[in-house]
C-alpha positions as CSV (number, residue, x, y, z in Angstrom):
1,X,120.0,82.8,81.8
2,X,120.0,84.6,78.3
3,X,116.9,86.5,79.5
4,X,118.7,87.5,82.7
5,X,121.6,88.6,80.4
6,X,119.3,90.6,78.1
7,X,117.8,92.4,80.9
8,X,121.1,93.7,82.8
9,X,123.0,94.3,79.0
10,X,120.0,96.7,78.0
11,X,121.4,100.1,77.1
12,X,119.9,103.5,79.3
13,X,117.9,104.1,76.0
14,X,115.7,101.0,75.7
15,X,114.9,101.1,79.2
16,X,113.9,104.9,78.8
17,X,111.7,103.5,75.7
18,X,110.1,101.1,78.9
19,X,109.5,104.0,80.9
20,X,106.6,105.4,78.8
21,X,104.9,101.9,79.6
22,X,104.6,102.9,82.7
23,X,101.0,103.1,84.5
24,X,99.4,106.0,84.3
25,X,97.0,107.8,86.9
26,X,93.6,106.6,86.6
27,X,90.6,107.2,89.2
28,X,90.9,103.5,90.5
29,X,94.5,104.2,91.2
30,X,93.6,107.4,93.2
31,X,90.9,106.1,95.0
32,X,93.2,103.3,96.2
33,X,96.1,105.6,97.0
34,X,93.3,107.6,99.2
35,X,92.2,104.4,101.0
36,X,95.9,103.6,102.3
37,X,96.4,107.4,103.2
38,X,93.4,106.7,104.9
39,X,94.0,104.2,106.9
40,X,97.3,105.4,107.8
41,X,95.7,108.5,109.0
42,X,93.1,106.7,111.1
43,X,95.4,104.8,112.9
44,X,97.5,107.8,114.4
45,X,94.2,109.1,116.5
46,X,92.1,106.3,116.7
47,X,92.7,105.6,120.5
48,X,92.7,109.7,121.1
49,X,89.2,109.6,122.6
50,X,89.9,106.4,124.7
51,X,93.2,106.4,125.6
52,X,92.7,108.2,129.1
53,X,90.6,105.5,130.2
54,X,92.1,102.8,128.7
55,X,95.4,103.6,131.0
56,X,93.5,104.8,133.9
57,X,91.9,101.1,133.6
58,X,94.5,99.3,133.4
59,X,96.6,101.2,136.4
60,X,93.1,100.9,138.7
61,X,93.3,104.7,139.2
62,X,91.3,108.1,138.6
63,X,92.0,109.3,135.4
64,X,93.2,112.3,136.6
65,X,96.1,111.1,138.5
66,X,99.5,111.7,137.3
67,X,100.6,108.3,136.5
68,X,97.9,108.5,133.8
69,X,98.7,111.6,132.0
70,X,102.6,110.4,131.7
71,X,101.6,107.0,130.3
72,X,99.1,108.8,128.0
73,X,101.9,110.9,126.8
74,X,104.0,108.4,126.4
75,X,101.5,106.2,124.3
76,X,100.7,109.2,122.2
77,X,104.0,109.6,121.3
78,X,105.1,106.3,120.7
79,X,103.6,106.3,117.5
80,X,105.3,109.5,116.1
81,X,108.9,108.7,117.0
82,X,108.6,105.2,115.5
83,X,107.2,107.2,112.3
84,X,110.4,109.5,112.9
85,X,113.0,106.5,113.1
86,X,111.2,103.8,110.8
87,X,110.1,106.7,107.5
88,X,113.6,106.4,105.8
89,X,113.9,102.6,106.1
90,X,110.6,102.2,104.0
91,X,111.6,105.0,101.9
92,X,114.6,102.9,101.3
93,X,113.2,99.5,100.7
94,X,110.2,101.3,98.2
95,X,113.5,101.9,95.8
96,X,115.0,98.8,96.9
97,X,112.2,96.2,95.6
98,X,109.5,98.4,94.3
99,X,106.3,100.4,95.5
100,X,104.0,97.8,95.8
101,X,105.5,95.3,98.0
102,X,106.1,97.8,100.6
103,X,102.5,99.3,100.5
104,X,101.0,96.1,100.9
105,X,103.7,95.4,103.8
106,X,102.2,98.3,105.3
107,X,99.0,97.7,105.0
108,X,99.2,94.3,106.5
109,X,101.0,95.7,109.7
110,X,98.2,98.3,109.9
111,X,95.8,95.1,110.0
112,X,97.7,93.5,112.4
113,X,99.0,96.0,115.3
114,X,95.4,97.2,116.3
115,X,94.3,93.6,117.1
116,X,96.9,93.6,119.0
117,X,95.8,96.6,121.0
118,X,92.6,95.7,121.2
119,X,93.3,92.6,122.9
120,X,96.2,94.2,125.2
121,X,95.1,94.0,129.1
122,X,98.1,95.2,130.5
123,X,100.2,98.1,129.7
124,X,103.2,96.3,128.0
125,X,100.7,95.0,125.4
126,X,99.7,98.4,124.5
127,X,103.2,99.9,123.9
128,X,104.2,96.7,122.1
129,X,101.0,97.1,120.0
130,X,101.7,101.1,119.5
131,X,105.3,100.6,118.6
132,X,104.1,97.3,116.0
133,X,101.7,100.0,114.0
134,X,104.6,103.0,114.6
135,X,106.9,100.9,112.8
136,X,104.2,100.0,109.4
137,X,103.9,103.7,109.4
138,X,105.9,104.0,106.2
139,X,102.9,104.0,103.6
140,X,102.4,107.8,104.1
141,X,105.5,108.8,101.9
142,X,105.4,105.5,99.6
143,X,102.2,106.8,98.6
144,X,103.4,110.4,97.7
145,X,106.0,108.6,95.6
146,X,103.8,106.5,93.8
147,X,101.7,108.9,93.1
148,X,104.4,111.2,92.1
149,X,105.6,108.3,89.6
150,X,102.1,108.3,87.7
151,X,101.3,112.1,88.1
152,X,101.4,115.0,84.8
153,X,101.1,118.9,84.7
154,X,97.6,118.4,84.1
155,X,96.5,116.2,87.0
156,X,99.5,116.6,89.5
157,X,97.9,119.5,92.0
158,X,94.0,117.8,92.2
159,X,95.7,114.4,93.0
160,X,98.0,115.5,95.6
161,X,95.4,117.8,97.3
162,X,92.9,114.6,97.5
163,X,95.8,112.6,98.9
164,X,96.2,115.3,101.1
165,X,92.1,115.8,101.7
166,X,92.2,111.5,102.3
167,X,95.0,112.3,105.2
168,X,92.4,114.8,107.1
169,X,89.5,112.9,106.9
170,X,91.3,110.1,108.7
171,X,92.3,112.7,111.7
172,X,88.9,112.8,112.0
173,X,87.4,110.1,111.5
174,X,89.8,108.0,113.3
175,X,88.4,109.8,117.0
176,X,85.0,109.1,116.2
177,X,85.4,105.5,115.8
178,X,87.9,105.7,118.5
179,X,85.0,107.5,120.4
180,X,81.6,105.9,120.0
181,X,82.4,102.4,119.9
182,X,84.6,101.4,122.8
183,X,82.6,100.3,125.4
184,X,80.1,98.3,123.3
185,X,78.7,96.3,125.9
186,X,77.7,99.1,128.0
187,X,76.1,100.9,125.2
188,X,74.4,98.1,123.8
189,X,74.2,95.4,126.2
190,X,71.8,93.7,124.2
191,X,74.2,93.5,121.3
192,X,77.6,92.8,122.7
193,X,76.6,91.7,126.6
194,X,77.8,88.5,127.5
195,X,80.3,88.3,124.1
196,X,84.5,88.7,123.5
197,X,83.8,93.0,123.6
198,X,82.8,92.7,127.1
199,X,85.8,91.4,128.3
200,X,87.9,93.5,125.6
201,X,86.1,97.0,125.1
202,X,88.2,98.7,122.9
203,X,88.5,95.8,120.3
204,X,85.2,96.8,118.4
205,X,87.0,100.3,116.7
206,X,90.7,97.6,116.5
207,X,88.7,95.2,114.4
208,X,87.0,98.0,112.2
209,X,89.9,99.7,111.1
210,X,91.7,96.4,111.3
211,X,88.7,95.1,108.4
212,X,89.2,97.9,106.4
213,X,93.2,98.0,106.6
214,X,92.7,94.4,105.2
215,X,89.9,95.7,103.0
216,X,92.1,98.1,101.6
217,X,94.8,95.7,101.6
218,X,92.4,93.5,99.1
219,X,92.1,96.1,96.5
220,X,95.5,97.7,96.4
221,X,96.8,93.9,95.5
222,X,94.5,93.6,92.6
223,X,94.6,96.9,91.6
224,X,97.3,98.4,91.9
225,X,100.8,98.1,89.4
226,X,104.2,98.3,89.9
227,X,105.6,101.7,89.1
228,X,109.5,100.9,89.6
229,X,110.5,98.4,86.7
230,X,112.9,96.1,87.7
231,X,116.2,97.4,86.4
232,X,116.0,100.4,88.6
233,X,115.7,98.9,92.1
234,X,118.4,98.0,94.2
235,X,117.4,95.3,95.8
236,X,119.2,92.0,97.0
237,X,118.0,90.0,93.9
238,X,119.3,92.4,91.4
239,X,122.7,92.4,93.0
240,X,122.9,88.9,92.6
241,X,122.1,88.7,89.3
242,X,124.7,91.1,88.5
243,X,127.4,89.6,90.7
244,X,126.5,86.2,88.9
245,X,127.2,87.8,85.7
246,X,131.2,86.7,84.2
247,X,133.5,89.3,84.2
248,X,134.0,89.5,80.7
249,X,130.0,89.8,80.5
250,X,129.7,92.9,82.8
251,X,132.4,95.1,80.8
252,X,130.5,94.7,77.7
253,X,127.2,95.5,79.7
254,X,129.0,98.7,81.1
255,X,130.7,99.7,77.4
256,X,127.6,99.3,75.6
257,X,125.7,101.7,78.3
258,X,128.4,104.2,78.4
259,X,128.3,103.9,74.3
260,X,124.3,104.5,74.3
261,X,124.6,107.1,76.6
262,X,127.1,109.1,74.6
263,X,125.1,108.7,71.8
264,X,122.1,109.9,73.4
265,X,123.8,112.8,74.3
266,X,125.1,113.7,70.8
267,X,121.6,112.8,69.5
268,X,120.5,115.8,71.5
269,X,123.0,118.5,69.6
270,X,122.4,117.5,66.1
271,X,119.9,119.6,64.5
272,X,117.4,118.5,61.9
273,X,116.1,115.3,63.4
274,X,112.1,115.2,63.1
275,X,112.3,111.6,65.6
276,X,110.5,111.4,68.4
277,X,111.8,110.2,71.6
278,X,110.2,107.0,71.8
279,X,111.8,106.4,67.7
280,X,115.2,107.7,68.8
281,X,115.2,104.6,71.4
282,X,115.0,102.0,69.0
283,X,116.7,103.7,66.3
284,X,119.4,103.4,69.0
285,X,119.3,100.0,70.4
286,X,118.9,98.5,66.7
287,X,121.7,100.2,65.9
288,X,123.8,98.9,69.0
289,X,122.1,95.3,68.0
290,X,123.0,95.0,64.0
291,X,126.7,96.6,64.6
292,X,128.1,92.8,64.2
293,X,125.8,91.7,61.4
294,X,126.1,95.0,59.2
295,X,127.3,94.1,55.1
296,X,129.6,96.9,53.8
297,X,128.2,96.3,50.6
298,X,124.3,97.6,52.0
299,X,123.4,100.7,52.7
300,X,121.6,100.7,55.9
301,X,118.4,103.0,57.2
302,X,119.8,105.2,59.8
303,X,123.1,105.3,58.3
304,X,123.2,109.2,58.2
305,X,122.2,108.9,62.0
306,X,124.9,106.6,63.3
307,X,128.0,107.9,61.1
308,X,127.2,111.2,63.1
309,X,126.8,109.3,66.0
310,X,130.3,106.9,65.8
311,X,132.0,110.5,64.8
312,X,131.3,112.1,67.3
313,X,132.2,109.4,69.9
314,X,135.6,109.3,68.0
315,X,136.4,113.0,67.8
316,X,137.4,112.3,71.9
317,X,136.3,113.2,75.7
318,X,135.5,117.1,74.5
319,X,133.1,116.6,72.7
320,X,131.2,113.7,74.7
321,X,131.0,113.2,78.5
322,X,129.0,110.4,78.7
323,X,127.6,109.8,82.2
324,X,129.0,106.4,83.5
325,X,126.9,103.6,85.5
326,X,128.6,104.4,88.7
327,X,128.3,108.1,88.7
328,X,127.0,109.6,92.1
329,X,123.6,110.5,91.6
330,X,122.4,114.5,92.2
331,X,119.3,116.5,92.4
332,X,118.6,117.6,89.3
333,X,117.3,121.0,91.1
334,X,120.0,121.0,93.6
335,X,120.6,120.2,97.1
336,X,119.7,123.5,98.5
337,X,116.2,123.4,96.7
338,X,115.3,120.2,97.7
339,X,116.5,120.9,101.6
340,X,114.4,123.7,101.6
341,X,111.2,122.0,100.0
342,X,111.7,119.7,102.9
343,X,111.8,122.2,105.4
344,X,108.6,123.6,104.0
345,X,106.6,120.8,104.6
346,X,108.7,120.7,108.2
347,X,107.3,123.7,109.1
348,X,103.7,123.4,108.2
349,X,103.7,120.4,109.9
350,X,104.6,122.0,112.9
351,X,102.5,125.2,112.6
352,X,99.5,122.3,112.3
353,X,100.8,120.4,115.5
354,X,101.2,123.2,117.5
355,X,97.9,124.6,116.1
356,X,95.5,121.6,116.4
357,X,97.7,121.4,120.5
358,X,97.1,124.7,121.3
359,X,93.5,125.1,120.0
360,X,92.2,121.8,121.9
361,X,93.8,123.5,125.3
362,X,92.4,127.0,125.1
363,X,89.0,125.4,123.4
364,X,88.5,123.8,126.7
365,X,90.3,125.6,129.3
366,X,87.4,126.8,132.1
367,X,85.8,130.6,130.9
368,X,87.3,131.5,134.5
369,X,90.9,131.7,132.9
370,X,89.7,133.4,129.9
371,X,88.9,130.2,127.7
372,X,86.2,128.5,126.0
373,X,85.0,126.2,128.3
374,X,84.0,124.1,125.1
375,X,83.0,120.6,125.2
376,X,83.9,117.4,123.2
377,X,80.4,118.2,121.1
378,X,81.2,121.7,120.1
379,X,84.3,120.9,119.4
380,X,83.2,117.9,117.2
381,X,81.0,120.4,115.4
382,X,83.7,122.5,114.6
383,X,86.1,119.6,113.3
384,X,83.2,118.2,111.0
385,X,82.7,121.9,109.7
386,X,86.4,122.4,109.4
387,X,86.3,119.5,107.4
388,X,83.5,120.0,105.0
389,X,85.6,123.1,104.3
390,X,88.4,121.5,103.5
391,X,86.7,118.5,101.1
392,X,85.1,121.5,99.3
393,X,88.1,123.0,98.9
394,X,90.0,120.3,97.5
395,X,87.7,118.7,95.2
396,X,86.4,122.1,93.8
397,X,89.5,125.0,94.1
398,X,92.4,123.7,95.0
399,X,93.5,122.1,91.5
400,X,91.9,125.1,89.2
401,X,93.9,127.7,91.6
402,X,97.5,125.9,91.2
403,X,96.6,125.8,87.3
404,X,95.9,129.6,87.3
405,X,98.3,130.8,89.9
406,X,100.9,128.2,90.2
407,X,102.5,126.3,93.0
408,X,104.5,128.8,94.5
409,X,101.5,131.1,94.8
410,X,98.9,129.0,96.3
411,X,101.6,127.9,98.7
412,X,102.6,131.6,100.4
413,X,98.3,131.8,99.8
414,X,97.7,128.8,102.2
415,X,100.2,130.4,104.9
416,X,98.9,133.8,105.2
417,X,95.3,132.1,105.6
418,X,97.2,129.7,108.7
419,X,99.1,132.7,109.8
420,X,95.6,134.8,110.0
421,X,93.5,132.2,111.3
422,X,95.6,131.6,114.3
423,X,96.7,135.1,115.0
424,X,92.8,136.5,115.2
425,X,92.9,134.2,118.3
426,X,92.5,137.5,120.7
427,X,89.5,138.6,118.8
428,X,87.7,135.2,118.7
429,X,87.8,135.8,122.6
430,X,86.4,139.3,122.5
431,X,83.0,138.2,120.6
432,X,82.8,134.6,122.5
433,X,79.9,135.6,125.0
434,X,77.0,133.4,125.8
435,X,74.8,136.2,125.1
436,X,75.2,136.2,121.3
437,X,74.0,132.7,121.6
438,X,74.9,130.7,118.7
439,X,77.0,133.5,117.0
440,X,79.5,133.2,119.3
441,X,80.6,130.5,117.3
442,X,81.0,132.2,114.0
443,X,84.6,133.6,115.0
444,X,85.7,129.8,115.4
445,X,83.7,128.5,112.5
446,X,85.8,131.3,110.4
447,X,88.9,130.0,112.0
448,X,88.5,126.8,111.5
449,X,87.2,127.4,107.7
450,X,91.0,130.0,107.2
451,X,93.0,127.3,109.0
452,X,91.6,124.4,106.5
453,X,92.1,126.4,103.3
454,X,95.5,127.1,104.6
455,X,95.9,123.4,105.1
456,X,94.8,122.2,102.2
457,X,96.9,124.4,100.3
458,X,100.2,124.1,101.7
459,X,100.6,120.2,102.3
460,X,99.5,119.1,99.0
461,X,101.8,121.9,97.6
462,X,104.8,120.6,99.9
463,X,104.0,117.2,98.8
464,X,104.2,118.7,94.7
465,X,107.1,119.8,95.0
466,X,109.0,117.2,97.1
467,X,108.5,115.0,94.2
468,X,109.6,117.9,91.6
469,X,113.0,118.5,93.7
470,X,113.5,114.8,94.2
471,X,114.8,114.3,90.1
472,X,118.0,113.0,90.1
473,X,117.8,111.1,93.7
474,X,115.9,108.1,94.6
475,X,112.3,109.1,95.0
476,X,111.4,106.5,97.6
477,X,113.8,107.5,100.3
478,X,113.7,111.4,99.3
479,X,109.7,111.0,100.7
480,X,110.7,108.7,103.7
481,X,113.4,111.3,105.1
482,X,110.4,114.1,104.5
483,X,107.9,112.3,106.2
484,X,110.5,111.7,109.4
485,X,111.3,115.0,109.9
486,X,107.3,115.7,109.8
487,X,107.2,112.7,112.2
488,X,109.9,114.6,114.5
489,X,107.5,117.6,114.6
490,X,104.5,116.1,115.5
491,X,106.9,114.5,118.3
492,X,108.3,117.9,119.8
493,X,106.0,120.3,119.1
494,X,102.7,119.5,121.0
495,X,104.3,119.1,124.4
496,X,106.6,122.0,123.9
497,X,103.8,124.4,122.8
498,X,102.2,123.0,126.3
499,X,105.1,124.3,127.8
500,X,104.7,127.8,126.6
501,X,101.2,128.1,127.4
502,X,102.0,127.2,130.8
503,X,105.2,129.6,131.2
504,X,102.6,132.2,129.3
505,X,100.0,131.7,131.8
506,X,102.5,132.1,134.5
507,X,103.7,135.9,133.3
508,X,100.3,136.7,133.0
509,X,96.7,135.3,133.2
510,X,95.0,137.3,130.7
511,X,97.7,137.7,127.6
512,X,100.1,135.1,128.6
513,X,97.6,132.2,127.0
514,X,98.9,133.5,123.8
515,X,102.5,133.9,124.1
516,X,102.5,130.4,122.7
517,X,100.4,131.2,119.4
518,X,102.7,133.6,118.1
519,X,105.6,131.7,119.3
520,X,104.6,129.2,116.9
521,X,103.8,131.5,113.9
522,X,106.9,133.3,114.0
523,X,109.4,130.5,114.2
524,X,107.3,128.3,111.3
525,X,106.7,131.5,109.7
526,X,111.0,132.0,109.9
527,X,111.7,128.7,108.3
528,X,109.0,129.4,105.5
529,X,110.8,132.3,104.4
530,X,113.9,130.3,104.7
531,X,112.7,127.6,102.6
532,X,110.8,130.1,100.2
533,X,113.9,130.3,97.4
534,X,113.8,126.5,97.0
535,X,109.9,126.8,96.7
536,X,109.8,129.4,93.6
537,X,113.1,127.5,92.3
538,X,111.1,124.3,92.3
539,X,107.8,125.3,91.7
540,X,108.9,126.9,88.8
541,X,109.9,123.7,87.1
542,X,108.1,120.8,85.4
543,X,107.2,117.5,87.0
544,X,110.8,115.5,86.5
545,X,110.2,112.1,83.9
546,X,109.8,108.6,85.7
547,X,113.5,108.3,85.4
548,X,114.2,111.6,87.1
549,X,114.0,110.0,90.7
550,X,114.3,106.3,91.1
């Protein structure tokens, strides 16, 4: 019990003294924080490639009867509005009892729900199984705020572009499992005939991912630390403890806080100190500790410092405004800035939904209605150049350009590259002739290579500065509401851009097909100006101390 006391009677000071033991970012960590991004990421389009005949199987109809295509949609989607409703709850529990629990949480759910699937024969098993992984969608944003925790000036842009690079790579890889390994025993009968993947065959890609969700489950436990201490989570067993404390207890734990923190404070104005932050700490708590024991008779060390200090406290509420326990907290940056930061990230999610929606429609739509009439190889080969583009980009550019440029800079960069990738679309057409062979395909290698570049410069910028304008509020639910409103995008805005390129196609067969593109770049482009105060406002200042956003 007199440990438990200790701990909740620490003073503001001491535990910013623990703060500094914090972990720091290390490679390991990274690579860890990349594998749960990963597998995240690989579970939202796994069942892309296979989902069409995985319904049209289980209904016993063609897959191009309408029945099909609304339970598709509906499976799709699934996953997206759990991400929307279930992203603040694990945001919440993250500051509730700590980063660690929940990623591992996560991960286990991820191990679990594709099982699930892969043994569904019925319909009801594979909503039941979507919604189970929809729910353990959470890791996404606990990630960005661990990473956020353990992040400085001089590694903060490289890390969140590879988190960033860690979420493409698992949109793509998650179709090609998805794609070449359902249907095992039909592609290797002399493998899988006659075994469990004949009668289920789209386990095989379930139980990969589901082995390396536990995999990566594995190494996070042993690797990874704790970067929320104790005495700033909110979680049930904290409570406790402090409701078990006496009465008289808990107003000498708040005094001797509100004391420290006034001192802290005047610490700050007097001039002529050479100690450093860390000494300041324990100059302060020993002070706070020895007040009791002190002889008048002995002249004590930081005398000078803490007759300044106890005068200042006395000279009344003018001169001090200590911040209590129970004050609100606030955005150190403000409300507005942090809003708008959100809505950044808001709208290049939705630019990249509606992108990636419309580019797989008019990528395939028959040559007849002015399209590509591109198959799922071509397109293949453009998603694995798109994302050579984009690992080059992050490992090599991305961090060096933020350093020289900053983060406001390489932001608005990243847009006008999204903005002119997608708005060349016309053009593309124009050259795309099967007589120029294989060069027809330059104008879509150079879109895809704009649009990644874009990419990988604006989410890992959004992500930056998220956890900049998050000081002051708890970090953990700051990134869950950000990744639900992402989650709410990537819900509406592929079947509404469907919409316009149908009503665009019905005004006119030619043109019409791109009513939707600039739909979509003028509306995200609208809310990126919008947001575009908050992002020089925030970009402009330092990453915030562990302390800054619980």
């Amino acid at each position: 019990m007199a440990n438990t006391r200790d701990d909740d009677m620490r003073s503001p000071t001491s535990r910013k003294y623990e703060d500094s033991t914090r972990p720091k970012l290390t490679t390991r960590t990274l690579m860890v924080l990349g594998s749960i991004n990963l597998v995240d990421c690989i579970g939202v389009n796994l069942l892309t490639p296979y989902v069409v005949s995985m319904v049209s199987d289980f209904l016993d109809v063609e897959s191009d009867n309408d029945k099909v295509t609304y339970y598709v949609g509906l499976i799709v989607g699934l996953y997206s509005l759990c991400k929307f409703i279930f992203s603040p709850f694990w945001g919440s529990m993250s500051d509730r009892f700590g980063r660690k629990p929940v990623l591992l949480l996560g991960l286990l759910g991820s191990a679990i729900a594709p099982i699930v699937l892969g043994l569904g024969t019925n319909l009801t098993t594979i909503f039941v199984a979507r919604a189970l992984d929809g729910f353990f969608c959470g890791n996404v944003g606990v990630t960005r705020t661990y990473l956020g925790e353990v992040v400085d000036e001089s590694n903060e842009a490289k890390s969140f572009g590879i988190l960033s690079m860690c979420y493409s790579l698992g949109l793509l890889i998650g179709p090609i499992l998805g794609g070449y390994l359902v249907y095992p025993a039909r592609s290797a009968p002399s493998i899988f005939g006659d075994t469990i993947f004949e009668s289920f065959p789209f386990l095989l890609p379930n139980l990969i991912y589901s082995l390396f969700a536990l995999l990566s489950w594995t190494v996070a436990a042993i690797c990874l630390k704790e970067t929320l201490p104790k005495h700033e989570r909110t979680g049930c067993c904290n409570r406790m403890r402090k409701a078990k404390m006496p009465p008289r207890m808990q107003t000498q734990a708040s005094q001797r806080t509100v004391k420290s923190l006034a001192r802290l404070q005047t610490l700050r104005t007097l001039s002529g100190s050479t100690l450093s932050a860390p000494e300041v700490f324990v100059e302060l708590e020993e002070s706070d500790s020895s007040d009791s024991s002190r002889s008048p008779d002995v002249e004590q060390p930081s005398s000078t410092i803490s007759s300044s200090l106890d005068s200042s406290e006395n000279e009344g509420s003018g001169t001090v405004s200590p911040i209590t326990p129970n004050e609100s907290r606030k955005p150190t940056l403000g409300y507005l800035a942090l809003f708008q930061v959100i809505a950044a990230l808001c709208a290049v999610s939705s630019f990249f939904s509606g992108a990636t929606q419309l580019l797989i429609l008019l990528l395939t739509m028959p040559q007849s209605m002015h399209g590509y009439a591109l198959g799922p190889k071509e397109i293949g080969v453009l998603q694995n150049f798109s994302a050579a583009v984009l690992l080059v980009w992050q490992l090599f550019l991305y961090g060096p350009l933020v350093k020289r440029f900053g983060l406001t800079a390489v932001f608005c960069f990243g847009w006008a590259c999204t903005v002119l990738a997608q708005g060349l679309f016309p053009v593309y057409n124009i050259w795309y002739s099967e007589d120029n062979g294989l060069w027809r395909f330059v104008p879509l290698c150079f879109m895809q290579a704009l649009t990644s570049i874009g990419g990988g410069s604006c989410y890992p910028t959004a992500f930056a500065l998220i956890n900049r304008a998050a000081a002051g509020l708890p970090r953990g639910t700051v990134n869950g509401w950000s990744s639900s409103g992402t989650g709410l995008c990537r819900t509406l805005i592929p079947p509404a851009v469907s919409l316009l390129l149908t009503w665009g196609q019905y005004i006119n067969r030619g043109w019409g097909r791109y009513v939707s593109v600039y739909i979509v770049i003028l509306s995200t482009t609208f809310v990126a100006v919008f947001a575009l105060p908050g992002i020089r406002k925030v970009g402009s200042a330092g990453i915030p101390s562990a302390t800054a956003g619980k």
